[in-house]
N, C-alpha and C positions, 0 to 999 in steps of 0.2 A: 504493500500500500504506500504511494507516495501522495505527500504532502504540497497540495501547491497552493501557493498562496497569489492572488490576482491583483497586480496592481495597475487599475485602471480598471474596474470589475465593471463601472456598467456602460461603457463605448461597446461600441462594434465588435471588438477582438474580445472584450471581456466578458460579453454576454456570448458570443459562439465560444470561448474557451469554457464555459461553466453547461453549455450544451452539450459540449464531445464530453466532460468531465460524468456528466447525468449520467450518460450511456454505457459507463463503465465503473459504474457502484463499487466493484470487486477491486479497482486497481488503482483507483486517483479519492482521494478528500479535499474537498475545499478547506482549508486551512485558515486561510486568510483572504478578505476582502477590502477594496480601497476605493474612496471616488474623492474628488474634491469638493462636491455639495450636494451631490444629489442624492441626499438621504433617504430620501421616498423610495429610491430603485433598490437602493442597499437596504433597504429594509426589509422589503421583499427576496430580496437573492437572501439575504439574512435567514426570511422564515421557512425556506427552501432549502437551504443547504445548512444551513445549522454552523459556520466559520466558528473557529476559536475567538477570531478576532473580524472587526472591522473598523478600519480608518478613514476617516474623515478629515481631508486637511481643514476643511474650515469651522470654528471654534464653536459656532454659534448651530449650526449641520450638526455633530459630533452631537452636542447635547439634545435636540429634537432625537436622535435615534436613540439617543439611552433612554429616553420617555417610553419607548414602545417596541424594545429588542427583544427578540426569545431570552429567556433565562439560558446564559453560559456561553452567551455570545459576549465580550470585552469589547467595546468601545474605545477607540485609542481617538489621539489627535497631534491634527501638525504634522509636519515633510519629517521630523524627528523618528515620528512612530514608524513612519515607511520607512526610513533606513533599518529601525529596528526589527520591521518583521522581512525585511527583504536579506538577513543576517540571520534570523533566527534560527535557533538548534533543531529546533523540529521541520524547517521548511526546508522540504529537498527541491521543489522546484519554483523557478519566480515565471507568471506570465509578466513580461515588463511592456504593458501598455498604456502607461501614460504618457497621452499629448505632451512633445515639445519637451526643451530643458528641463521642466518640473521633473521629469521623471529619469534625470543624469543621477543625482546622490543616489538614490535608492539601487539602480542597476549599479554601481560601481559596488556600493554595500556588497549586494550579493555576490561580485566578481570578487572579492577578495574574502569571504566567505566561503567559497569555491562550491555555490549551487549550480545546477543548471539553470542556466538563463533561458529563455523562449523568447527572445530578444525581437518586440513589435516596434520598442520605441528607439527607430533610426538614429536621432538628436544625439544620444550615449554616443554612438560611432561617428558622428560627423564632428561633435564637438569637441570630443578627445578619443579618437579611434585609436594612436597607440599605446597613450596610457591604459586604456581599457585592454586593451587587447595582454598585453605587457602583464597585467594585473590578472587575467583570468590567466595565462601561463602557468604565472608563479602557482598561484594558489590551484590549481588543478581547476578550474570551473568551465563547465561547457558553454560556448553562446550556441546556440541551434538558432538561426535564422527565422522569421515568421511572417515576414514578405513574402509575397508569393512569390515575387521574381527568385529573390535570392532564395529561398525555400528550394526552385526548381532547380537553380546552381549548385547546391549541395548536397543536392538529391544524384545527380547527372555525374558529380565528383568522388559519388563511394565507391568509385573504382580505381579511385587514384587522378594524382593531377598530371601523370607524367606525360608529352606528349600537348600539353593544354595551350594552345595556341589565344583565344580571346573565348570573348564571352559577347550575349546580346542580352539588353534587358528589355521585354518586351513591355510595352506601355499602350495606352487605350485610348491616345489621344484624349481623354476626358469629353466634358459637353461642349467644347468649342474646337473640334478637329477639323468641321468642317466650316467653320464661321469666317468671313473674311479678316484678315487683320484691322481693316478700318470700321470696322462694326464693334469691335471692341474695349474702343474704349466706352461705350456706354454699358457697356455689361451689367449686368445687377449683382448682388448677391447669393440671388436666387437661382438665377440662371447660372452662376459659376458652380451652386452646391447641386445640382441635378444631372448629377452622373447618370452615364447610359449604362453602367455594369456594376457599381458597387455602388451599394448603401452602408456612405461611411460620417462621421463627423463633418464639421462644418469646414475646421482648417483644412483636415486632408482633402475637402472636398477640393477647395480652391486650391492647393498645391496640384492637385492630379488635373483644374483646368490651366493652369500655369505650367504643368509640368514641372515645376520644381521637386514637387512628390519623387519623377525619376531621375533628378539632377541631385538631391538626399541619396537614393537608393544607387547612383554611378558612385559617391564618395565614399556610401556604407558597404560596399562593393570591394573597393578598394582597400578596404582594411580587413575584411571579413577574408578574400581569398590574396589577399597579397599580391592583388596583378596593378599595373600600371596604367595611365589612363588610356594610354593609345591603342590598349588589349579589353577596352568596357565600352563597349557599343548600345546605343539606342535604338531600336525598329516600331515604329508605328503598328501595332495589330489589334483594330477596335472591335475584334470577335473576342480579347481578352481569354481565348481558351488553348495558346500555347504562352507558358509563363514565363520562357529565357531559353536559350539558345547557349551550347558547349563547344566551341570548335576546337576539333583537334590537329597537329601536325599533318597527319595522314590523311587528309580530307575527311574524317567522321565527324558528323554533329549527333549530338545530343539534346533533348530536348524534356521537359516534363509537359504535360497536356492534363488538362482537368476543367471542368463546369467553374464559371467562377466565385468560387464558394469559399471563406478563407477558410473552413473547419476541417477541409484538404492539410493547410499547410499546418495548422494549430495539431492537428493528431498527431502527424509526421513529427513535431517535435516532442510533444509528449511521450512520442511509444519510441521515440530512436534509440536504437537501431532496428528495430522492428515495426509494428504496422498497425494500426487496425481501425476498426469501423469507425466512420466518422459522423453518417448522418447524409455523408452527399452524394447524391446520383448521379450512377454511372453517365459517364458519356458516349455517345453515340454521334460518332461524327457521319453516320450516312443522314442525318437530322440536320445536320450542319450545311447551310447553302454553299458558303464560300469561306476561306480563310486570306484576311488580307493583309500586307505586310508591305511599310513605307517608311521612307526616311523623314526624321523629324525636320519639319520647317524650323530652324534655329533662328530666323529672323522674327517668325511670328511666337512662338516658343524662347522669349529671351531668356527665362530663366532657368533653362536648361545652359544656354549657350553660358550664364555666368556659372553656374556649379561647377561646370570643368572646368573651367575658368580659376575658381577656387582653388579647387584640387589641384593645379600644375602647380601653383603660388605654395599650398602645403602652409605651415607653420598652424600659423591663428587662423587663417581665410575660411577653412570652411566652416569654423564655428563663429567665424561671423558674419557668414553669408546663411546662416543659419537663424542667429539673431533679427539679423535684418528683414528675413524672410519673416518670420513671426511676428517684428513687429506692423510691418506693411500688411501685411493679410489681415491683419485684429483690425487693425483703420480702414479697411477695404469692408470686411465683415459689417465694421459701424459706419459706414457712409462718410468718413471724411477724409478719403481718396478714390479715386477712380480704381478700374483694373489695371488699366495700362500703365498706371502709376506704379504699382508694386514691382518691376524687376527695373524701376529708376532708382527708386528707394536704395534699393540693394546695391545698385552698380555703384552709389552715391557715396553708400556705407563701404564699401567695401574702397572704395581707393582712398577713405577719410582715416578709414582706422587705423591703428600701426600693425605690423606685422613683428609678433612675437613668437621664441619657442613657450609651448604649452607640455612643462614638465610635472606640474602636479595638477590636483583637481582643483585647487584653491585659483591654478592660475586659470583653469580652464573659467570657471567662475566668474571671475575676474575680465575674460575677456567678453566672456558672453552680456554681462552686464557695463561692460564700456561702450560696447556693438550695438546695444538696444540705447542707448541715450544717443549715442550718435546720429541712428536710424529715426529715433522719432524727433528729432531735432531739423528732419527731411519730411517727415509727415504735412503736406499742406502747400508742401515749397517743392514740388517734385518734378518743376518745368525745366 
């Protein structure tokens, strides 16, 4: 029986991780639960799964759920308690899905803890991908991927990397693949979060219509399999049902294929190195009209074009084309920037900020929070 504890319990990844967890009573416990306010949801996974614990980072959340929690459920509070239960002695595995920076201390917690990671929340690898990496070494900790991109790179890699010539990450265009660039900049909100293939959050929504979503996943890419950027390719496939592409010396690719469901890649990490039911149906590609496969518009798509951009640069860049990215999308989200404004914001921040090495977490920290003052220092002024 392993112990996992969900950090980011009621997003997308944290509600399908506690659906594959259902389905196999005999081998996973919900251990632990986390959200930043939305107590209502965790209250309910609470009366459901019965956690040891559940965290609440916000102060005033935290106490509305101790009013009304099963008896033997612990109420914690504060980014404190997630380091503490993403370390804990009983938790063998962390889902790490919490949105954004918020959820860098707690994944590092568990990497030097030496749990297995289920590693959803990209941010840890962009913002300090070799300390992290460096850190789960030492301490023996697994990251298992939960991307689906990268999920299908590491799936394609259990035979070994020898021979491994590059890699493709497949991407879905999002809801403006086919929209002109000059319709853009009035985009709404709305129109950015209505993804044609996944039902996710609101930030990821707008990174996967920015495409920045796949310019995070070419940098987490980078540290995950230790290839270089000229060896991490991007291909347009808005059928979203092949997830990345393995090329080898010898002309062989490699591929994973799957419905696009994330509780494919959530099991794959839970059961690795083995397998099992997930909940998703099979695929039948004689069902399937066509599969289509193009080169990303980097001029319409700018912020892809700056995340490699980042990544060549190395040091500080990507975690603070990270920052920047966060804070442009949150002003985008509230109406007090356009679309097209968000990869200015970032190109803005990124030649503003300094370029430093990022040798502890304190500096990663450090830089992520220079990067967002900087950034919203452009918020408004983004001509």
């Amino acid at each position: 029986m392993k112990n996992i504890a969900i950090l980011g319990a009621t997003g997308s990844i944290g509600l399908n991780t506690l659906d594959v967890i259902s389905r196999h009573p005999d081998r996973f416990k919900v251990f632990a639960v986390s959200a930043k306010s939305d107590w209502e949801t965790l209250h309910k996974i609470c009366i459901k799964h019965l956690p040891s614990f559940a965290v609440l980072v916000d102060e005033a959340a935290a106490e509305s759920l101790r009013k009304v929690v099963p008896a033997g459920v612990e109420v914690l509070c504060g980014n404190s308690a997630l380091d503490d239960i993403a370390s804990h002695q009983k938790t063998d595995f962390i889902m790490a899905a919490i949105v954004g920076a918020a959820g860098l201390s707690s994944t590092f917690c568990a990497a030097q803890a030496g749990k297995r990671i289920m590693l959803a929340n990209k941010e840890s690898l962009v913002l300090g991908g070799s300390l992290l990496m460096r850190l789960a070494k030492k301490s023996g900790a697994e990251i298992i991927p939960v991307d689906s991109e990268h999920s299908a790179i590491f799936q394609c890699l259990q035979g070994g990397k020898e021979g491994l010539n590059k890699i493709q990450l497949t991407a879905s265009g999002g809801p403006f693949l086919n929209t002109p660039l000059e319709k853009l900049s009035s985009a709404t909100p709305t129109e950015a979060c209505n993804h044609p293939n996944w039902k996710m959050g609101k930030k990821i929504s707008v990174d996967s219509a920015t495409m920045m979503n796949k310019g995070l996943e070419v940098i987490e890419a980078n540290f995950l399999f230790g290839l270089a950027s000229n060896q991490i390719e991007v291909v347009v496939h808005p059928q979203s049902i092949v997830h990345s592409f393995v090329y080898f010396d010898d002309g062989s690719v490699l591929s994973q294929l799957g419905l696009p469901d994330m509780r494919s890649a959530i099991s794959y990490a839970m059961s690795y190195p083995g397998r099992l039911q997930s909940g998703v149906k099979q695929l039948d590609l004689t069902k399937e009209s066509s599969l289509e496969f193009h080169p990303p518009d980097m001029k319409k798509f700018k912020c892809l074009e700056l995340a490699y951009k980042a990544m060549s640069e190395g040091k500080s860049a990507p975690g603070t084309l990270n920052a920047a990215n966060e804070v442009a999308v949150d002003a985008f989200l509230n109406n007090r920037v356009g679309f097209l404004d968000i990869p200015k914001i970032i190109a803005k921040t990124l030649n503003e900020a300094p370029s430093q090495n990022l040798d502890t977490l304190e500096g990663v920290v450090e830089n992520d929070q220079l990067s967002r003052q900087i950034a919203l220092s452009f918020v408004g002024s983004s001509d």
